[in-house]
TINU-321935 format. One record per residue (C-alpha): residue in three letters; z, y, x. Coordinates in steps of 0.001 Angstrom, whole numbers. Layout:
<recs>
{rec 'ala' {Z Y X}}
...
</recs>
This chain:
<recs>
{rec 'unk' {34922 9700 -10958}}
{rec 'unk' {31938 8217 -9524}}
{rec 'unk' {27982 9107 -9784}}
{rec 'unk' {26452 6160 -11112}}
{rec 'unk' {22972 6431 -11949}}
{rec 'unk' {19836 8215 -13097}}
{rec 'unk' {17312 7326 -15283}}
{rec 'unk' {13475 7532 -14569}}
{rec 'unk' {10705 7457 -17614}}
{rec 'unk' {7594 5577 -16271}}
{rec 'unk' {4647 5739 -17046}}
{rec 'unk' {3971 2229 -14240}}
{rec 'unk' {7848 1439 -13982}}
{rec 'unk' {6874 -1604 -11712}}
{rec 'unk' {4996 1182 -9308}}
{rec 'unk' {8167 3414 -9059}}
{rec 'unk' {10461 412 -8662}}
{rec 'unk' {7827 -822 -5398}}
{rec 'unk' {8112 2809 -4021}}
{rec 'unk' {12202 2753 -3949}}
{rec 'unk' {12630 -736 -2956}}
{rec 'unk' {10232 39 -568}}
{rec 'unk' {11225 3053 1036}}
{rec 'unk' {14700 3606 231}}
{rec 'unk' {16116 107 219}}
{rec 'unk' {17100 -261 -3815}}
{rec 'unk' {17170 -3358 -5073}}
{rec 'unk' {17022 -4944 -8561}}
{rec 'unk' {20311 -5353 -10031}}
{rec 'unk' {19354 -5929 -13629}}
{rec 'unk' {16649 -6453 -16302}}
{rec 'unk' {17252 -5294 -19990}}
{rec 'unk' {14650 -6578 -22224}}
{rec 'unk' {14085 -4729 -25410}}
{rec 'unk' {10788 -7233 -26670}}
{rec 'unk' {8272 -4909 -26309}}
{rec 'unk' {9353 -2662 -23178}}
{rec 'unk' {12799 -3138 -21044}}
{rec 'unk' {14693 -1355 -18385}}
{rec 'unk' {15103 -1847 -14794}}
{rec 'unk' {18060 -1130 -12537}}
{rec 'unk' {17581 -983 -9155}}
{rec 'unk' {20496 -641 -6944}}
{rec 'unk' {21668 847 -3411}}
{rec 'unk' {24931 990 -2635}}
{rec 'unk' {26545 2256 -5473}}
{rec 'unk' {23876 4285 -6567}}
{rec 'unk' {21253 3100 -9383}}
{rec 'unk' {18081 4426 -10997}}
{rec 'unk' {17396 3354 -14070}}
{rec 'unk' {13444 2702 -14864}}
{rec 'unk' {12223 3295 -18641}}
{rec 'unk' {8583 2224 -19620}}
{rec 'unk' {7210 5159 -21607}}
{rec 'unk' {3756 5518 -23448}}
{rec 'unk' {3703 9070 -23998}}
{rec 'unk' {1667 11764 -22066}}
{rec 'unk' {4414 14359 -20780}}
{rec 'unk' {5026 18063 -22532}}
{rec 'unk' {4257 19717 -19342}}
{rec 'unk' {2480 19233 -16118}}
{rec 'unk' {4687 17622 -13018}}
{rec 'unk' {5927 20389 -10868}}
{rec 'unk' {5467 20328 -6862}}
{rec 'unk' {7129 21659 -3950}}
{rec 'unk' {10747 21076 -4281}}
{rec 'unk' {10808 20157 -8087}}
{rec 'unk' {10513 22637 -10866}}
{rec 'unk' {12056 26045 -11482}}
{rec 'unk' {12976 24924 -14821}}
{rec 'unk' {16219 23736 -16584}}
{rec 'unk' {16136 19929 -15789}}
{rec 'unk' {16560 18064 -12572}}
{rec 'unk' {14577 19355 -10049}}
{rec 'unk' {14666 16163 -7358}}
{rec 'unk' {16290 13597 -6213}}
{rec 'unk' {17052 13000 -2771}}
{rec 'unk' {18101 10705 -168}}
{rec 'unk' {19672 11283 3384}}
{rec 'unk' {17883 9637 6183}}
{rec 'unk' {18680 9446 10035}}
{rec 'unk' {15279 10986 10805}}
{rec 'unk' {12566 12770 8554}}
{rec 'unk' {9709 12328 10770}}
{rec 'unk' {10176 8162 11088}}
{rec 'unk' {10904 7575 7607}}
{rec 'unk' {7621 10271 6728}}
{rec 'unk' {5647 7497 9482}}
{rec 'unk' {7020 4837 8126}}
{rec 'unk' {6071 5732 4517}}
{rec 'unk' {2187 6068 5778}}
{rec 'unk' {-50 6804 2913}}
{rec 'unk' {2781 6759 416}}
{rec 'unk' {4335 10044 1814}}
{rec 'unk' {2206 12390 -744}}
{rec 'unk' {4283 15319 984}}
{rec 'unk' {4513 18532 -1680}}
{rec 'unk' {6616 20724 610}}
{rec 'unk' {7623 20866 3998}}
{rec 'unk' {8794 19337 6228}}
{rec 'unk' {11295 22303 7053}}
{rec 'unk' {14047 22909 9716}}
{rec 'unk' {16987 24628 8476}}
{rec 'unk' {18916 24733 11785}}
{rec 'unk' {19541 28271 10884}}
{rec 'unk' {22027 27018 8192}}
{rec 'unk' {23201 23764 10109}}
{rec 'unk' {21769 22832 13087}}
{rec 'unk' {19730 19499 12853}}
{rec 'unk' {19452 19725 9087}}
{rec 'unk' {15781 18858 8285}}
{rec 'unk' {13672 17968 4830}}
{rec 'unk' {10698 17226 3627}}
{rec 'unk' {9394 16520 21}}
{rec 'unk' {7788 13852 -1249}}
{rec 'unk' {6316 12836 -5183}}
{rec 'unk' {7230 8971 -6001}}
{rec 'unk' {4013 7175 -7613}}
{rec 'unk' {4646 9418 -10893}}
{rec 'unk' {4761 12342 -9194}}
{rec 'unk' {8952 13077 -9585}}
{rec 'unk' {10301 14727 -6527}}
{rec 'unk' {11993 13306 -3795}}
{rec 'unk' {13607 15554 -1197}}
{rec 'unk' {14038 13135 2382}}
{rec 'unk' {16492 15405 4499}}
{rec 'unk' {18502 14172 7890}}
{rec 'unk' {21600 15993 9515}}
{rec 'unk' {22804 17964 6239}}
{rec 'unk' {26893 17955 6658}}
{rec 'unk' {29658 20163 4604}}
{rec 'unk' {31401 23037 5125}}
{rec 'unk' {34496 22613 7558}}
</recs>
């Protein structure tokens, strides 16, 4: 088995697809058009978001810090070789919500920092995270 993908609802798909092509090097793979909205894949490696367009207000107001504490997916995030460039590089874009945190206690070098993407969905950026021997 293989992850393939997740799926984002958008409220400005074409704003979320800029902020991951921009900053964490997906590009578009494909464009489903349904007449009156259509879907986006964007592609890195073999990992793809999907992008819905969406119209509707959501049920409850976007979490911060890491994600939310409730049932659902609390982020999404992306290994990078080093938090601080990528935060630099990002400039304005970088609306940080928590962190950035060393966790050399746990493994040494491991370091994160979250991020909200344009619609305010969380994005953990973390460098040096490795497994369990």
């Amino acid at each position: 088995m293989q992850f393939h993908h997740m799926a984002l609802t958008c409220n400005d798909a074409e704003a979320v697809e800029a902020f991951y092509v921009k900053h964490f090097g997906f590009q578009r793979a494909r464009v489903i058009d349904l007449g009156e909205s259509k879907i986006v894949f964007l592609r890195a490696g073999e990992a793809y978001l999907e992008l819905f367009e969406t119209k509707e207000a959501p049920p409850v107001e976007k979490a911060g810090n890491d994600g939310p504490g409730y049932p659902g997916w609390r982020h999404i995030a992306f290994k990078v070789d080093d938090v601080d460039a990528t935060l630099a590089a990002m400039g304005d874009e970088a609306r940080v919500t928590l962190g950035p945190f060393s966790f050399d206690a746990f493994i040494p070098g491991w370091r994160t920092v979250w991020v909200a993407d344009p619609e305010g969905n969380i994005v953990e950026i973390s460098q040096g995270y490795t497994d369990a021997a």
